[in-house]
VMD Tcl script that draws the C-alpha trace (Angstrom):
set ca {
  {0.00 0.00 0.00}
  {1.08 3.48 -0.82}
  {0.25 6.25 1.34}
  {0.42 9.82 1.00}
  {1.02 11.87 4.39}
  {0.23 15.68 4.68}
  {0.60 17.51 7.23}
  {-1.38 20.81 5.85}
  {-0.31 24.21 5.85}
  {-0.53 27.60 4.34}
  {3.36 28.72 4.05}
  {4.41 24.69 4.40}
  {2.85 21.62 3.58}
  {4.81 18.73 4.72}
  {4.34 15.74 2.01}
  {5.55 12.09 3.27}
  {4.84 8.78 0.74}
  {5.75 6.02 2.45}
  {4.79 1.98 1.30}
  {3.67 -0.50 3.85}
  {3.83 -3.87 3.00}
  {3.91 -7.15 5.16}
  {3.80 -4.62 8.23}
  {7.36 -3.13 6.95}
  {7.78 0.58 6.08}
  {9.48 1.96 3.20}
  {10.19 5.76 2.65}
  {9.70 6.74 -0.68}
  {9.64 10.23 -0.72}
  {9.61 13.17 2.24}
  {9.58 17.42 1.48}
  {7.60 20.35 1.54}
  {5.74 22.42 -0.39}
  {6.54 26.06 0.35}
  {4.52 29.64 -0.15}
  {6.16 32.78 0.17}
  {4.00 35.42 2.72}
  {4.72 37.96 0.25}
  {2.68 36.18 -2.37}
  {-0.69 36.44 -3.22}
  {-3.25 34.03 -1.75}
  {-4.50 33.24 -4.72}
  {-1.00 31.89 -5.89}
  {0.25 30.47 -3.13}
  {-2.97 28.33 -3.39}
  {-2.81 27.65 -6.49}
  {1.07 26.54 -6.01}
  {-0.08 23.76 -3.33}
  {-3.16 22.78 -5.37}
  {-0.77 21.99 -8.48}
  {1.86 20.34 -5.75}
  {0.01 18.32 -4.38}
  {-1.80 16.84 -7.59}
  {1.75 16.28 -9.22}
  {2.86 14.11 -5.95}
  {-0.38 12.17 -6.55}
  {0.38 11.63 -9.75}
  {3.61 10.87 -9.24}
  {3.22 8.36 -6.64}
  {-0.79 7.22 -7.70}
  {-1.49 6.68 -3.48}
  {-4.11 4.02 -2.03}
  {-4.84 6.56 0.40}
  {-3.92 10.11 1.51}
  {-3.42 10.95 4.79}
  {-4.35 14.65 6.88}
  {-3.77 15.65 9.55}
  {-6.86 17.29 11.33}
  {-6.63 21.13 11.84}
  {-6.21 22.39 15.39}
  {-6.26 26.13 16.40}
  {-6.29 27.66 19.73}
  {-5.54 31.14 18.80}
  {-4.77 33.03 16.00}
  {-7.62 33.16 13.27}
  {-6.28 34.51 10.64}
  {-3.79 31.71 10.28}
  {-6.75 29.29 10.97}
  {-8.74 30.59 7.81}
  {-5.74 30.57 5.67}
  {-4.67 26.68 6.71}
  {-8.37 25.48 6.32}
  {-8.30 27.07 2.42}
  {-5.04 25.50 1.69}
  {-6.34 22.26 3.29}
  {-9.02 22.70 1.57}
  {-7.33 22.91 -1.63}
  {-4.75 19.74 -0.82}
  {-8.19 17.84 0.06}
  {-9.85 18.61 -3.11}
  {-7.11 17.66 -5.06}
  {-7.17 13.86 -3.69}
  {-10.66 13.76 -4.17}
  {-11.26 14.49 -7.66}
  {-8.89 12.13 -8.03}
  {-11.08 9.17 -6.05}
  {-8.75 8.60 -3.58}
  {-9.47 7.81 -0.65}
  {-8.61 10.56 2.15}
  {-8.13 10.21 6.10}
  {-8.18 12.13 8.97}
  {-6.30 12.28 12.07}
  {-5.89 13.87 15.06}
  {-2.54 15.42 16.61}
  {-3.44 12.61 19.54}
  {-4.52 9.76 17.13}
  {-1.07 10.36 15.72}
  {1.37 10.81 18.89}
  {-0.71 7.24 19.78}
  {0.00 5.63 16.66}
  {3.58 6.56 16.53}
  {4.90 6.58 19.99}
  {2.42 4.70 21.97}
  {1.85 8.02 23.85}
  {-0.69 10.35 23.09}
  {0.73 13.33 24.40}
  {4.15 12.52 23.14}
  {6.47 15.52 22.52}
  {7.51 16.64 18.64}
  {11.24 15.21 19.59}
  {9.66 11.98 20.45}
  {7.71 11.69 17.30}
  {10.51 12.84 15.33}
  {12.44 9.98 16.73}
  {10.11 7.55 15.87}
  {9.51 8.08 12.65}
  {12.82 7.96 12.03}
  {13.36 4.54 14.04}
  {10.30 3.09 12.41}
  {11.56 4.32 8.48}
  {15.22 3.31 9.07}
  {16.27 6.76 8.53}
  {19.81 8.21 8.73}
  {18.40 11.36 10.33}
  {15.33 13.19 11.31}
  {13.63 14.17 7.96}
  {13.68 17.34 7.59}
  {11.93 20.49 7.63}
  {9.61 18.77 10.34}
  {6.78 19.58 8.73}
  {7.85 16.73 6.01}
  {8.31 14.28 9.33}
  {5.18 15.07 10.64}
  {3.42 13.81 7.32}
  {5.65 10.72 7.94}
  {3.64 10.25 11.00}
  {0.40 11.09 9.73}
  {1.19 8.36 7.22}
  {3.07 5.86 9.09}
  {-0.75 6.34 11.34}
  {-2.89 5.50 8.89}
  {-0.80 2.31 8.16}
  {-0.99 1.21 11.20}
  {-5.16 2.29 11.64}
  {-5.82 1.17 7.73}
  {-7.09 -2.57 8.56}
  {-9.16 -1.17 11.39}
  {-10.26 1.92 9.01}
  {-11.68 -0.85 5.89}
  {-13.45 -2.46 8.90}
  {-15.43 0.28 10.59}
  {-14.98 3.25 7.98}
  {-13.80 5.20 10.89}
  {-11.69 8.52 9.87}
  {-12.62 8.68 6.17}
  {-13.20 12.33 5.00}
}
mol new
graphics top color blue
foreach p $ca { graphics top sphere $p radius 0.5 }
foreach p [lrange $ca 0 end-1] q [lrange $ca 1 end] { graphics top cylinder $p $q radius 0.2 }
display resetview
């Protein structure tokens, strides 16, 4: 299985493909898409909306995915990563793929074994569980590692209850 992590964002989208097979990882591909604050909204959604859809066709994923948006404070920000989300979502589905959800908690869980698990931790993991050389880097691009190496490990469960599907 091929799956497509993104951890969404408005200046950086971390992208992390990843195959799982016989309950073995195997990184195939971790970045970022970057936008400039100095650009336009309009183009700086349009530059993750075009991305994103060349990673999926690049890489043709069972399933994508997202991390689930979480804002405590600043709203601006909020409005701007729920459009690019948006965008990155709407890009997977008009391609019928299917597209999953998680938490920040579903994901520390998943990865660590600890829900409230600090970044470092995570980090660590993810690099453990790919057989990395280093932490990938910029951490957004290890945090879609985690949102994917997640939905590995809930995709059985997932077929079986539908649970997290967007």
């Amino acid at each position: 299985m091929i799956i497509l992590g993104i951890d969404p964002g408005y200046a950086i989208v971390g992208i992390g493909v990843i195959e799982y097979k016989d309950a073995k990882f195997r990184p195939l591909e971790y970045n970022a898409i970057t936008t400039h604050s100095s650009m336009a909204t309009s183009l700086r959604l349009r530059i993750i909306f075009e991305e994103i859809g060349a990673y999926l066709d690049k890489y043709k994923p069972d399933a994508v995915a997202i991390e689930e948006l979480f804002f405590n404070s600043n709203q601006k920000t909020a409005i701007a990563v729920a459009q690019a989300r948006g965008v990155l979502v709407a890009q997977t589905a008009v391609r019928d793929i299917p597209i999953y959800e998680y938490t920040p908690l579903q994901i520390k869980q998943s990865v660590t074994g600890y829900g409230r698990a600090e970044k470092g931790q995570v980090q660590q993991m993810v690099k453990l569980l790919l057989r990395l050389n280093a932490i990938p880097k910029p951490d957004d691009a290890a945090d879609a590692l985690a949102v994917a190496i997640c939905h590995a490990h809930s995709s059985k469960s997932n077929d079986i209850l539908g649970t997290n599907r967007l």
